[in-house]
N, C-alpha and C positions, 0 to 999 in steps of 0.2 A: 488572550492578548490584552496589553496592556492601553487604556485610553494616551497614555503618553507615547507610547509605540507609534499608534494609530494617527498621533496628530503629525511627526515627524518622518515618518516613511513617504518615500515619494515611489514613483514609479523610474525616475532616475536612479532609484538606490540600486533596483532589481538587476537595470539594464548593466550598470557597472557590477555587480557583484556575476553576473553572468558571462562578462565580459573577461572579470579578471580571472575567472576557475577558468575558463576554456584556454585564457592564454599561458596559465598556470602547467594546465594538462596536454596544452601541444597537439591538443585534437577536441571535436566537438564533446562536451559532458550532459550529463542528465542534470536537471535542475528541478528539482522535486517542494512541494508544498501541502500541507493539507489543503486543500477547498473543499469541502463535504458539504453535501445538501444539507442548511437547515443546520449545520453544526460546527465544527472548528474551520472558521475559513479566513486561512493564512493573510492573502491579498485584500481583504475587507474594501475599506471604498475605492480601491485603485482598478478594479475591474468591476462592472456592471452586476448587481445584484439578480438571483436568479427568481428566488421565491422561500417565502417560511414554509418548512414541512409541514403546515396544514394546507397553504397556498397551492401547495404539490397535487392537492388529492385533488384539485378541481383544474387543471392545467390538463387539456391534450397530450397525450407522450409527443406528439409533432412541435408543441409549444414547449415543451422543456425540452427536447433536443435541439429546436433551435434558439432559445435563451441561453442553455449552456455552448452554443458554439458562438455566440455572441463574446461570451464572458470569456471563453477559451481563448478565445482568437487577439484578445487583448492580454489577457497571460502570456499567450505563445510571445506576443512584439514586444511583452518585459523580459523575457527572456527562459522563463518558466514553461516546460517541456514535460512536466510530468507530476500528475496529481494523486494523492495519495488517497485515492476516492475512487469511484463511493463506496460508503459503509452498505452492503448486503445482509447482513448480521439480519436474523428475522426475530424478533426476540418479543418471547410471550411470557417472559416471566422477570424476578427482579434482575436487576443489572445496571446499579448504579456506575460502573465505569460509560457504559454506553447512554447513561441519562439523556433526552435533549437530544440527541447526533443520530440513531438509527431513525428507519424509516417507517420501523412498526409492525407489527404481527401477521399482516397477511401478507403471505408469498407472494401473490399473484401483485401485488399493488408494490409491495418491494423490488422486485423484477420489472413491472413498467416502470416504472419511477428510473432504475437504474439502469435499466437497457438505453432508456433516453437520456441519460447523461454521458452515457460511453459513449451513442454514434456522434453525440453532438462535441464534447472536448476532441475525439478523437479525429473528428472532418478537420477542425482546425488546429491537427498536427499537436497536441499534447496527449499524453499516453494518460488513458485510466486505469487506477489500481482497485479491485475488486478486493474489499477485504470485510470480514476477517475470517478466512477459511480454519476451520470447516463450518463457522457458522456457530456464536455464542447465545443461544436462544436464552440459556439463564446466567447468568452468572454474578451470586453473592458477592465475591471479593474485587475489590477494583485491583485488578493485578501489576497493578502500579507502583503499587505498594504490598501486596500481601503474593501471598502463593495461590491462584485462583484454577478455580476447576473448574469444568461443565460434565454435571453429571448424568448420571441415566445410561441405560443401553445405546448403540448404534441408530436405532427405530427411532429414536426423537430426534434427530437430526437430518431424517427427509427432507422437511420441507427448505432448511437452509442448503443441503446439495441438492436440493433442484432448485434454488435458484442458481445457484453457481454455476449449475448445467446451462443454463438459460444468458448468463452472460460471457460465459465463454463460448457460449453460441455464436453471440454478438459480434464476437472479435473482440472484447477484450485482452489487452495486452497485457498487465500484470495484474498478479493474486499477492496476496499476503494474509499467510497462514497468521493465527491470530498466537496470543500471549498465553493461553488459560492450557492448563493440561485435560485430555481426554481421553480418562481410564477405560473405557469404551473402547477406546483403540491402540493407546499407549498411554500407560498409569506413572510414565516416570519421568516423561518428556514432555515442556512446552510445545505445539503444534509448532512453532518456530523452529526448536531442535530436533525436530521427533521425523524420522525417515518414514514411519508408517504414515502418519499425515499427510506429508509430502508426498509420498507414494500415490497415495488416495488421487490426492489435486493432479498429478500427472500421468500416474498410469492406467489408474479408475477412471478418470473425469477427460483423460485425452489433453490436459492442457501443454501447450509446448511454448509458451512465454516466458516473459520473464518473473521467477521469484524472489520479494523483496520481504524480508525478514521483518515482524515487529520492532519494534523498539528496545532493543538486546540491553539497556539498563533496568527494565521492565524488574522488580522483584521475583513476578510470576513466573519469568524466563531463565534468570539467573538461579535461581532455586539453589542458594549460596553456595554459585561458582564463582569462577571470576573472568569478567569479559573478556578476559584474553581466549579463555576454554571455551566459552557458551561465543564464541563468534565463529570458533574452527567448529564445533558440533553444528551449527547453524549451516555453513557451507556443507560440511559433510551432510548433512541431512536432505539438501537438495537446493537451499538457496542458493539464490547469486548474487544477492545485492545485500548489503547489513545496513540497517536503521539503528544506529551511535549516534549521540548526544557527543560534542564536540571536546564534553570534558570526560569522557571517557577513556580518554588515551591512545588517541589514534598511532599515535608513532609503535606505538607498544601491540595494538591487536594486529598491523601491518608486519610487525615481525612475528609475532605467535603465528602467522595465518604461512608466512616463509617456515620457519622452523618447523611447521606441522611438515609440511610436504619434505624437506628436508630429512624428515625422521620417518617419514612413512605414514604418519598418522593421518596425515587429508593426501587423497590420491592426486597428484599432478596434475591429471586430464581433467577431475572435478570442478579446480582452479581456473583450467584454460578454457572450460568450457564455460562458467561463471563469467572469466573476465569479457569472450566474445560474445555471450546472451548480451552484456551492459554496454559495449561498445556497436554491438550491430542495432541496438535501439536508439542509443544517441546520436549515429549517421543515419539515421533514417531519420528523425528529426529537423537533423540539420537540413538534412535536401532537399527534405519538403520544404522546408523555411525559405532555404536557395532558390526554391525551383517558385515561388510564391512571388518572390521580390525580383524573377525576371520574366 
């Protein structure tokens, strides 16, 4: 984020810009943001700071789940309902896309860290997003830009599903499958596109929340298709929310995503069930919010 960003953002901007999508949409909406521990955090001085990732290791998990519901609670009253956090990723090898923002090599200390940031965003009514499943322990390429993989057999990726086990313990509300492909489990699909992935996260792992797609301009993801294609694979595959950059051509993957169903290609019910995972999390936001201010 940009220092001129930083000087001109208010916390009025939030409140209007949440103001006018819900009255855009005719009903309550999700309002999503990075705030990661210690890493990309969206809302910078407009909500109370939590701790630097080293500050982390010496905090109580009591003391960072109640700082983060400090800082939630003042997100929540800008209008922001849904964080795209925390980074669980356990990562023991290189992995310059995740430089700085993950929480570090051992499991057990990545799991309290983020167990106490889900109960705490989520007491004050903003949804945390667990990502990046299934867990990028190495990853060479910043899939941002390249075609990125995590390689190795199945067996090296224990210790990032079990933390995953351990925050969907928690109640965590939503995952997000990461960007990198994993021949281990599907050698031709971004974890975003790839139904065996998804598989894993819901059928293996038991989770029944909501799934919110990487960043589908990702190179990683796109694996040169074209966002119209890699957003119906992405639903098809088991998401229900898609992360587009705004100049991606939203009018255009809104019709690709009709046209799919249309032709057969994404199943109708997959859609309908997509659109009420996104809409029964946004009414539970709101009511909490309602039920908070009476």
């Amino acid at each position: 984020m940009s220092e001129a960003r930083k000087g001109v953002e208010t916390q009025a901007d939030f409140v209007n810009i949440a103001r006018q999508a819900a009255a855009l949409a005719g009903a309550p909406v999700l309002i999503a943001v990075d705030q990661e521990l210690g890493g990309i955090e969206r809302l910078h001085q407009l909500v109370p700071a939590i701790a630097s990732r080293e500050q982390l290791k010496e905090l109580s998990s009591q003391d960072i789940e109640h700082r983060c519901f400090e800082m939630a609670k003042v997100a929540r009253s800008l209008g922001v309902n849904l964080f795209l956090a925390p980074i669980v990723d356990v990562v023991t090898g290189a992995n310059p896309w995740l430089l700085n923002r993950h929480l570090g090599a051992e499991p057990v200390e990545v799991s309290r860290v983020s167990c106490a940031f889900i109960r705490g965003v989520q007491r004050a009514g903003v949804i945390a997003t667990a990502k990046h499943f299934p867990g990028h322990y190495i990853t060479e390429e910043d899939p941002a830009v390249a075609e990125a993989t995590v390689p190795g057999p199945l067996e090296l990726l224990h210790d990032n599903l079990e933390v995953f086990k351990e925050v969907i313990a928690t109640g965590v509300k939503a995952v997000m499958p990461g960007p990198a492909v994993f021949p281990a489990i599907d050698p031709e699909h971004s974890a975003s596109t790839s139904s065996k992935v998804i598989g894993i996260l819901r059928d293996t792992l038991g989770f029944d929340g909501l799934i919110i797609s990487d960043d589908l301009d990702a190179v990683s993801i796109l694996r040169a298709n074209s966002i119209t294609d890699t957003a119906v694979a992405s639903l098809k595959a088991g998401a229900h929310l898609l992360l587009v950059s705004s100049e991606s051509g939203l009018d255009a993957i809104a019709d690709a995503i009709v046209a799919a169903v249309h032709e057969g290609v994404l199943d109708r019910q997959i859609l309908l069930n997509a659109s009420f995972k996104v809409r029964e999390l946004a009414n539970a936001t709101h009511d909490k919010n309602a039920s908070k201010r009476d």
